[in-house]
C-alpha positions in Angstrom: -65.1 -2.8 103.9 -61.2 -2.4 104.3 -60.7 -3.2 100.6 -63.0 -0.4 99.3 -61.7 2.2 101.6 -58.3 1.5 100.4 -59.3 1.5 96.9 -61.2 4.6 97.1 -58.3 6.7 98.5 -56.0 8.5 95.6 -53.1 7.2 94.9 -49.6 9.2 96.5 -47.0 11.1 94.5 -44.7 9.0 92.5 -42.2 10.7 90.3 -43.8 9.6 87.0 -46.6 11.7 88.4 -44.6 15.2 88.2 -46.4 16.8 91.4 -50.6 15.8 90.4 -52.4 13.2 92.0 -54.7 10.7 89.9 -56.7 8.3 91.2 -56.3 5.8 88.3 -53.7 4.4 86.3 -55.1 5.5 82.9 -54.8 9.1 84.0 -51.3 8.6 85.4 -50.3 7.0 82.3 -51.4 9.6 79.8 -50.2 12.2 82.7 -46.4 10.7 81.9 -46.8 10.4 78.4 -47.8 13.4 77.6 -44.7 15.5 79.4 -42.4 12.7 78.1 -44.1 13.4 74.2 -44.0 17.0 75.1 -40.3 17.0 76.3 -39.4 15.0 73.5 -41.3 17.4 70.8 -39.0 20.4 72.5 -35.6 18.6 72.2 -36.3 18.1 69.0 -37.8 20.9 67.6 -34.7 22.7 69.0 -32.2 20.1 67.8 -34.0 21.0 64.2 -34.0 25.4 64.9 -30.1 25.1 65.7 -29.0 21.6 64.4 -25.0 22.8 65.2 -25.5 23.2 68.7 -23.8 20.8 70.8 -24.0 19.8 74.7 -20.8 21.0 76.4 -21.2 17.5 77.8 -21.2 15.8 75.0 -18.4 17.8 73.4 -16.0 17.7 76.5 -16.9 13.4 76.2 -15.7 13.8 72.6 -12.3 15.2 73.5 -11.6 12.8 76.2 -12.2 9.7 74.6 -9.4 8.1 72.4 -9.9 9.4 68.9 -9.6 5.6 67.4 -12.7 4.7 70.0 -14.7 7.4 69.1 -17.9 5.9 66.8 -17.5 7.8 63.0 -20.6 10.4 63.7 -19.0 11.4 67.3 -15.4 11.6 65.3 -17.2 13.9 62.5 -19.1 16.6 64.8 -16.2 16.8 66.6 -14.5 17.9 63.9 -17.3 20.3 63.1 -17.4 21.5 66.3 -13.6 22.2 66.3 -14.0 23.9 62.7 -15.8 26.3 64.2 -13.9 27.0 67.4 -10.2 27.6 67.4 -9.8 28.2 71.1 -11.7 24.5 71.3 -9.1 22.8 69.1 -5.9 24.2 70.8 -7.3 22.9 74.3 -8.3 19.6 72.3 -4.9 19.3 71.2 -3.0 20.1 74.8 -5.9 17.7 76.1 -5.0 15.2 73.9 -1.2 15.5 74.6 -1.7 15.3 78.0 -3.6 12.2 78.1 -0.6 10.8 75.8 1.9 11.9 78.3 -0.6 10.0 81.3 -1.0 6.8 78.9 2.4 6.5 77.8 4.2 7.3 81.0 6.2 10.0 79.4 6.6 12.3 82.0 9.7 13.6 81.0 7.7 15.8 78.1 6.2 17.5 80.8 8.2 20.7 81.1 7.5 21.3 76.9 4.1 20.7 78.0 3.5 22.9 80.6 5.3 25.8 78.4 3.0 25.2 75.5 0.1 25.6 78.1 1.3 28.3 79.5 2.4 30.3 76.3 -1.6 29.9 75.3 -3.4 33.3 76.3 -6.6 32.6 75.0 -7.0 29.3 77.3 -6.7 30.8 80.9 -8.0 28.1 82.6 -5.5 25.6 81.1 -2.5 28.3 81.6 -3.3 28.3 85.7 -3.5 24.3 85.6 -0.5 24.3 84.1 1.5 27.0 86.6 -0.2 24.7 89.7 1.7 21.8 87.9 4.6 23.9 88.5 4.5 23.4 91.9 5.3 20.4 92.5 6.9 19.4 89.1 9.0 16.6 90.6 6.3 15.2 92.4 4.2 15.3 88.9 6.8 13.9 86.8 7.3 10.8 89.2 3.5 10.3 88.7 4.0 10.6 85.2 7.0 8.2 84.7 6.6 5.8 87.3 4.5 2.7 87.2 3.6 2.5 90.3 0.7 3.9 91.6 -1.2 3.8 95.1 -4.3 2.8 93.6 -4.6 -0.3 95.9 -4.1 1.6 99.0 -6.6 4.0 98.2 -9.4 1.2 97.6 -8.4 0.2 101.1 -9.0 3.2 102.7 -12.3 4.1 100.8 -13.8 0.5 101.3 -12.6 1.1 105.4 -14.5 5.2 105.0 -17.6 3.1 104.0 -17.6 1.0 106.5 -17.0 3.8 109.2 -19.9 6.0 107.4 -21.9 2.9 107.7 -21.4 1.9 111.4 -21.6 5.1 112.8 -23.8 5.7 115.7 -24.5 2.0 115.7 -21.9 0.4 118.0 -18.5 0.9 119.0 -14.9 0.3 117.8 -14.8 -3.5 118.7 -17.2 -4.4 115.9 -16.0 -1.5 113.8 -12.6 -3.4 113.7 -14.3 -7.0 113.3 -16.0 -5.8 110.5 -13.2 -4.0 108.6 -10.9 -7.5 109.5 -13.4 -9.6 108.2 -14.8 -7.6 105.3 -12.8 -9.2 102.2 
């Protein structure tokens, strides 16, 4: 009698459901694969009505990845996209130049480069990154030169956050501190 009362019952609200209840699989299923079809026929009926639009995400992606580890199609929209958008191809080119400067530890070129950015007016956002740079230019220009960094440090003291977030309420500092000595 337990079985068939359990049986009987609908099922909850799972996420491939989207908010309905059904009370067997078949309808569940068709349920999902009809707002996945549906979903799918509106991407691409939109991708077809305006077939230059780009996501911003995928564009910003473009310009922060290496230009010799971009795949050829990603390498020729962005070019289309920059064809079309001047403003985009100056930032991609101060992007670009940064990320050269943070690769190469060259911050000595950071002075030219913070003029450049500054000197652009139709990139506002950029121009106030570049005056913050400002300062603390010697601090910047260490990070950019030296090749040191306090990356290790930092991995401590995240992996100890963790394990604070995790214990807390649980017990006190004795095992707090066992567990951070003997976490490896």
């Amino acid at each position: 009698m337990r079985w068939a009362t359990r049986m009987a019952t609908p099922s909850k609200v799972r996420p491939g459901n989207y908010g309905k209840r059904s009370r067997n699989r078949a309808t569940r299923t068709a349920t999902t694969t009809s707002a996945t079809t549906s979903a799918g026929l509106f991407a691409a009926s939109r991708s077809q009505s305006d077939p230059d639009r780009h996501r911003t995400r995928a564009v910003t992606r473009w310009i922060l990845t290496h230009p010799d580890a971009l795949p050829e199609g990603n390498r020729l929209q962005l070019k289309a996209v920059l064809a079309n958008c001047p403003e985009l191809t100056a930032l991609a080119e101060h992007v670009r130049s940064f990320a050269r400067m943070l690769t190469h530890l060259q911050g000595d070129h950071l002075p030219t480069w913070i003029e450049a950015a500054t000197a652009t007016t139709e990139l506002p956002r950029l121009r106030h990154f570049a005056q913050h740079l400002e300062r603390d230019l010697d601090a910047v220009i260490a990070g950019l030169t030296q090749p040191w960094n306090s990356g290790v440090v930092e991995d401590h003291v995240n992996r100890i956050k963790m394990l604070k977030r995790q214990m807390f309420g649980r017990a006190g500092f004795a095992l707090l501190r066992k567990r951070v000595l003997l976490a490896t």
